[in-house]
C-alpha positions in Angstrom: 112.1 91.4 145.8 108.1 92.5 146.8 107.4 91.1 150.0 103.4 92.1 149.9 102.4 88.8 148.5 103.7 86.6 151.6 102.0 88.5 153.9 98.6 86.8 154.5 95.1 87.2 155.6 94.6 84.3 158.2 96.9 82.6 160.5 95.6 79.3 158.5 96.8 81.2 155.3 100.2 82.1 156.9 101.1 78.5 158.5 100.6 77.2 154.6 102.4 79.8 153.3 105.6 79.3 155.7 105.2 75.6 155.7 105.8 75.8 151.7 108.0 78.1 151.7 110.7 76.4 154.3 109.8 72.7 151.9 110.9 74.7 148.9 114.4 75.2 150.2 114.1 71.7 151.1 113.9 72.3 154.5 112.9 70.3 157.7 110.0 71.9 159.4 109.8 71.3 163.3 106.0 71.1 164.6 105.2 71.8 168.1 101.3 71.2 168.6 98.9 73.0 170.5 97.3 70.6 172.8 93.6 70.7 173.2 93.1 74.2 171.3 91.9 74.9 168.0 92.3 77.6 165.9 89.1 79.9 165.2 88.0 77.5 162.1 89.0 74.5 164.2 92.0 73.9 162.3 95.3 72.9 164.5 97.7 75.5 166.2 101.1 74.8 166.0 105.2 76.5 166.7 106.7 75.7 163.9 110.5 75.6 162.7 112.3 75.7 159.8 115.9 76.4 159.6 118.2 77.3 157.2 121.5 75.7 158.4 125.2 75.4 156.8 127.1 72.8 158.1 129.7 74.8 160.6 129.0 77.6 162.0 130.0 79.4 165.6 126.8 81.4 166.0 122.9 81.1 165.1 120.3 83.8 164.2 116.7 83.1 165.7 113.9 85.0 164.3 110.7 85.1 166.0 106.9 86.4 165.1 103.5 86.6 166.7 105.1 86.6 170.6 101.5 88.7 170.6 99.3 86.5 168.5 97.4 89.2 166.4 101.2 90.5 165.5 102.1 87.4 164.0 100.8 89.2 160.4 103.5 91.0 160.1 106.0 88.6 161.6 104.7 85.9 159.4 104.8 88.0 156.1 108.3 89.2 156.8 109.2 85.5 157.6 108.0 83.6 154.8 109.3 86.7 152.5 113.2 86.2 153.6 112.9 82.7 153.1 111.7 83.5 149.4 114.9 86.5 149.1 117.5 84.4 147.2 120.0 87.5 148.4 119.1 87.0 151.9 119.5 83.1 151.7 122.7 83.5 150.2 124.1 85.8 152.6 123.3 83.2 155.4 124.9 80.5 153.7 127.8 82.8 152.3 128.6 84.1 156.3 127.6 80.3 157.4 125.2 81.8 159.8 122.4 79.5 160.3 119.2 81.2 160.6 116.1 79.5 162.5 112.6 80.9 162.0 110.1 80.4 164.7 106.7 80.9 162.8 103.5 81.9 165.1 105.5 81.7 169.0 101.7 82.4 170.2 99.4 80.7 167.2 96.5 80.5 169.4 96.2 84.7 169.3 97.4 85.0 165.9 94.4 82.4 164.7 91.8 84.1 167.2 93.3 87.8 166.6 94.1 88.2 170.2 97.0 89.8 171.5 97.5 87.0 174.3 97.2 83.6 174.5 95.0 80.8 175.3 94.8 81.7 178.9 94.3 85.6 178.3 98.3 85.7 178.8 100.8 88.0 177.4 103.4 85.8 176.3 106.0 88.8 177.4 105.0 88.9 180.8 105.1 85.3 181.3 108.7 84.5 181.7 109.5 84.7 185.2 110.9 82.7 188.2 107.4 81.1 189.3 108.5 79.9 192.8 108.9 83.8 194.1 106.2 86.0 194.4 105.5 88.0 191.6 106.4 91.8 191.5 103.8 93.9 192.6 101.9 96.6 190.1 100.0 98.7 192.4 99.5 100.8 189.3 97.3 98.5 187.5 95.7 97.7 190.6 93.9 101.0 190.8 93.5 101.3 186.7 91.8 97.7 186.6 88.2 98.3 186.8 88.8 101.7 184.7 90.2 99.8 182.1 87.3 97.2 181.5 83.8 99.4 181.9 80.6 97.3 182.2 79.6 98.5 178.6 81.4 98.5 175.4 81.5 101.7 174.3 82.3 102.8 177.4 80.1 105.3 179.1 81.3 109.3 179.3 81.0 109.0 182.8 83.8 106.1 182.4 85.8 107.5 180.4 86.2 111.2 182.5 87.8 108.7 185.4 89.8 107.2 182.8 91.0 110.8 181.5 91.2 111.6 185.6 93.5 109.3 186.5 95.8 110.5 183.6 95.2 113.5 184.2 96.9 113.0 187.8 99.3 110.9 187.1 100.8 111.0 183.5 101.1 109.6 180.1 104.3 107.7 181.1 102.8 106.4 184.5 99.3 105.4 182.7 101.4 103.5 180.3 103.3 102.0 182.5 100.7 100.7 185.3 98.4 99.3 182.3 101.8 97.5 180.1 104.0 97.0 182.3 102.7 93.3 183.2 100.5 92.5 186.4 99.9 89.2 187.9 96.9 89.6 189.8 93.7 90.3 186.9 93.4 87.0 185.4 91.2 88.7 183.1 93.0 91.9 182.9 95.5 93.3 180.3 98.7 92.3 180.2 98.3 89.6 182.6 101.9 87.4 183.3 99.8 84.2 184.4 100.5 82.0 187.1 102.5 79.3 185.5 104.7 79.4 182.4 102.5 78.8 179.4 102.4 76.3 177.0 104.4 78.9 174.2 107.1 79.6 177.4 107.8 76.0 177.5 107.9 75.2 174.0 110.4 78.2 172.8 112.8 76.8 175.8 112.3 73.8 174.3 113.3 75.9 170.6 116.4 77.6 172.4 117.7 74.1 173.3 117.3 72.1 170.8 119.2 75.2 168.2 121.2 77.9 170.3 123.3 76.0 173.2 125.2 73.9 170.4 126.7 77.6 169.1 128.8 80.2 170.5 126.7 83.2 170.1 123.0 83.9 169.3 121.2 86.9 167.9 117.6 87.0 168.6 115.1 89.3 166.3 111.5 89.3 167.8 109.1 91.0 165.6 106.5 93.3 167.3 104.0 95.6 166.0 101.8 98.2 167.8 104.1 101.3 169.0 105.9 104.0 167.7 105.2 105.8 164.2 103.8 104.7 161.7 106.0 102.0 159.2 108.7 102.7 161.9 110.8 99.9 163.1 112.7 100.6 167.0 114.7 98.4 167.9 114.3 97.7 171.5 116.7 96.1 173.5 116.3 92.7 174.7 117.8 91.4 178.2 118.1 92.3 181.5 119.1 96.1 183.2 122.9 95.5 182.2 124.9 98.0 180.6 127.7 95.9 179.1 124.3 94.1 177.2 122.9 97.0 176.1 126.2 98.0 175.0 126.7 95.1 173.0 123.0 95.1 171.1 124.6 98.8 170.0 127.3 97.6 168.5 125.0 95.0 166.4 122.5 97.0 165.7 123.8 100.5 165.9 123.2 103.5 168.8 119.4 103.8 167.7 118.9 100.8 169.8 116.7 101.8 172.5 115.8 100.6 176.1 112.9 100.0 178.5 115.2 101.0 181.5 116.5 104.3 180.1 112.8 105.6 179.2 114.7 105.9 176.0 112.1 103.3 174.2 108.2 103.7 173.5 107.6 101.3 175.4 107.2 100.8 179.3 109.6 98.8 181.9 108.7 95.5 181.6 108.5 92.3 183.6 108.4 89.3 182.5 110.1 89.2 179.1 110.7 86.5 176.9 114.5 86.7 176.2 115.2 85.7 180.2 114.5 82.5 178.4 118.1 82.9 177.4 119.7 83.3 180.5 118.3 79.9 181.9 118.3 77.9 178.6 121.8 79.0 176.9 123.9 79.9 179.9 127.6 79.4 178.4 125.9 81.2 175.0 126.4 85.0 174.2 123.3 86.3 173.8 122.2 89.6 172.1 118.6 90.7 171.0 115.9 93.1 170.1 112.7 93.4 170.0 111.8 95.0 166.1 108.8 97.2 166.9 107.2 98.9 163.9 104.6 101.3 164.6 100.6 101.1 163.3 98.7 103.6 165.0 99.1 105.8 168.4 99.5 105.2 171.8 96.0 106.1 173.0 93.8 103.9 169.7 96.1 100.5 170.5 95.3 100.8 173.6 91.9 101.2 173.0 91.9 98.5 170.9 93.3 96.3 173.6 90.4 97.0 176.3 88.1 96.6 173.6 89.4 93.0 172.8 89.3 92.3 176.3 85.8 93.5 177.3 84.7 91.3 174.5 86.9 88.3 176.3 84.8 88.4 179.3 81.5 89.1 177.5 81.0 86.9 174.6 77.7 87.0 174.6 78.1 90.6 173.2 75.9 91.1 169.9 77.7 90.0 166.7 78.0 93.4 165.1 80.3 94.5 167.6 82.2 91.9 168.5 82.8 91.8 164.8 84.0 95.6 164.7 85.8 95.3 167.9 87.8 92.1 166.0 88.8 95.0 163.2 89.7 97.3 165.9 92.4 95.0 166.6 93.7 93.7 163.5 93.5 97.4 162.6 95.7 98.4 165.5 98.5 95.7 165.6 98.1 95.4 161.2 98.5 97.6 158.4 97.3 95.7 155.3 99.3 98.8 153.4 101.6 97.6 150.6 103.8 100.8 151.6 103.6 99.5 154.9 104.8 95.9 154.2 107.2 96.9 152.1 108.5 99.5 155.3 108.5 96.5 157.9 110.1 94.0 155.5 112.8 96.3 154.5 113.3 97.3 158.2 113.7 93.4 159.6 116.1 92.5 156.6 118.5 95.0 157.5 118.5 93.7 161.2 118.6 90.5 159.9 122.0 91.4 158.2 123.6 93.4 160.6 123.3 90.8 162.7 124.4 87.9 160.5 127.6 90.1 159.6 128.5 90.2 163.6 127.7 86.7 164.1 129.9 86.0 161.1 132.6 88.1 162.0 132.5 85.9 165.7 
């Protein structure tokens, strides 16, 4: 099956798309609305649903995209193309697997080609115990006001601090301080929040209402942004437990990597989504990844990122460069490559199956 033509051009584009695409398998579609948010053309923002679901079953496959808004274009397309891959369909039905797809987690970023959410929040960092204090990142503390200059570009004299303070501390430790996930910059990168958002609460409210009823669930979050080009890593999913990270290996095979090894591209982080589990499905097993497929390196995606958020706290910027530092973004977290659709879509259907066949096999 070609894949290219579900992938689409707008978030407005990619809801339709999904909408008819989960009505011509004759399937319900679940609508959680954004409340008091439009979309960049006004249109509505919504979480939405759909499900394909045989009638027993001991375990349930969740398959989320656009956790990071402006990443929900390659989530989306690789969505709304399984839904259209009769083999796929019948391979759920045939292991009696259901498999629930969360389209657009975040839709307010995927519609405004943010990163974060409403609130400048990174949906990844959010999901946190709220009544203890939050864990310190000293690191971004002192990378902060390096990070967004007064100027976009930034000025040479900037940027040699910048290079400075990688310079003296690392690649790794840059990387680190600046992704990790802070809770003190409102306006910052990677900023956890102060509350749990309005996409925290609502994919609890997803986990409830179709993962406690099973035994086991697999969970496939599709990312974009590190790693090579076209590549998808599978990044583990859960807390620093060993018997876990054992157990996404055996789904997924020993290329799984992890955040607490420094065996994945990316960063330690805090914050992560799938602790959702752990509160929502407590009597479930729970085993996920996050499906990270590369688009350009380290150093232009983040570039990208303080671009996007320089323009967040100066919209008054002149047109022509906000419009540029837009494509900087969608550039960065999007490849509008056939070769490269056809890599990520290939990439997530495998997953897709390997974990269907475990979750059959349970």
């Amino acid at each position: 099956m070609n894949p290219v033509p579900h992938f689409s051009a707008t978030y407005t584009e990619a809801r339709r798309k999904f909408i008819a695409a989960a009505r011509a398998r004759s399937l319900d579609v679940e609508t959680h609305i954004v409340p008091d948010r439009a979309g960049i053309d006004g249109e509505a923002l919504a979480t939405d649903v759909a499900t394909l679901s045989p009638a027993e079953a001991n375990g349930t496959l969740l398959i989320t995209s656009a956790t990071h808004g402006i990443e929900g274009y390659c989530g989306s397309g690789v969505q709304i193309a399984l839904l259209h891959d009769e083999d796929f369909v019948r391979a759920a039905s045939d292991a009696h697997v259901p498999v629930a797809f969360v389209h657009a987690v975040n839709p307010y970023g995927f519609s405004h080609g943010r990163r974060v959410n409403e609130d400048n929040v990174d949906l990844n960092r959010n999901f946190r115990d709220f009544n203890v204090p939050p864990p310190p990142n000293a690191g971004y503390a002192e990378v902060h006001a390096l990070l967004i200059p007064p100027t976009w570009p930034p000025a040479p004299e900037h940027e040699a601090k910048n290079a400075a303070y990688i310079a003296a501390h690392g690649v790794r430790a840059y990387q680190t301080a600046v992704t990790g996930g802070q809770y003190t910059f409102p306006d910052g990168l990677f900023y956890g929040g102060a509350t749990p958002t309005w996409s925290n609460r609502t994919i609890r409210a997803v986990l409830r209402g179709h993962a406690t009823a099973y035994k086991r669930l697999g969970w496939i979050d599709i990312h974009t942004g590190l790693g090579p080009r076209g590549h998808g890593e599978k990044i583990y999913a859960g807390r620093n437990d060993p018997a876990e990270l054992a157990r996404a290996r055996a789904w997924w095979g020993s290329e799984v990597t992890s955040i607490y090894d420094e065996s994945s591209s990316s960063a330690e982080l805090t914050g992560l989504m799938f602790n959702a589990t752990y509160d929502e499905c407590p009597n479930v097993e729970c085993v996920g990844i996050g499906l990270e497929f590369g688009t350009l390196p380290l150093p232009a995606m983040l570039q990208a990122l303080r671009a996007d958020h320089w323009l967040h706290v100066h919209p008054e910027a002149p047109a022509e460069l906000a419009a540029a530092i837009r494509k900087q973004m969608r550039d960065a977290f999007y490849i509008d490559a056939d070769d490269w659709k056809q890599q990520v879509y290939t990439q997530t259907r495998e997953a897709a199956l390997a974990a269907i066949a475990r979750l059959r096999t349970g």
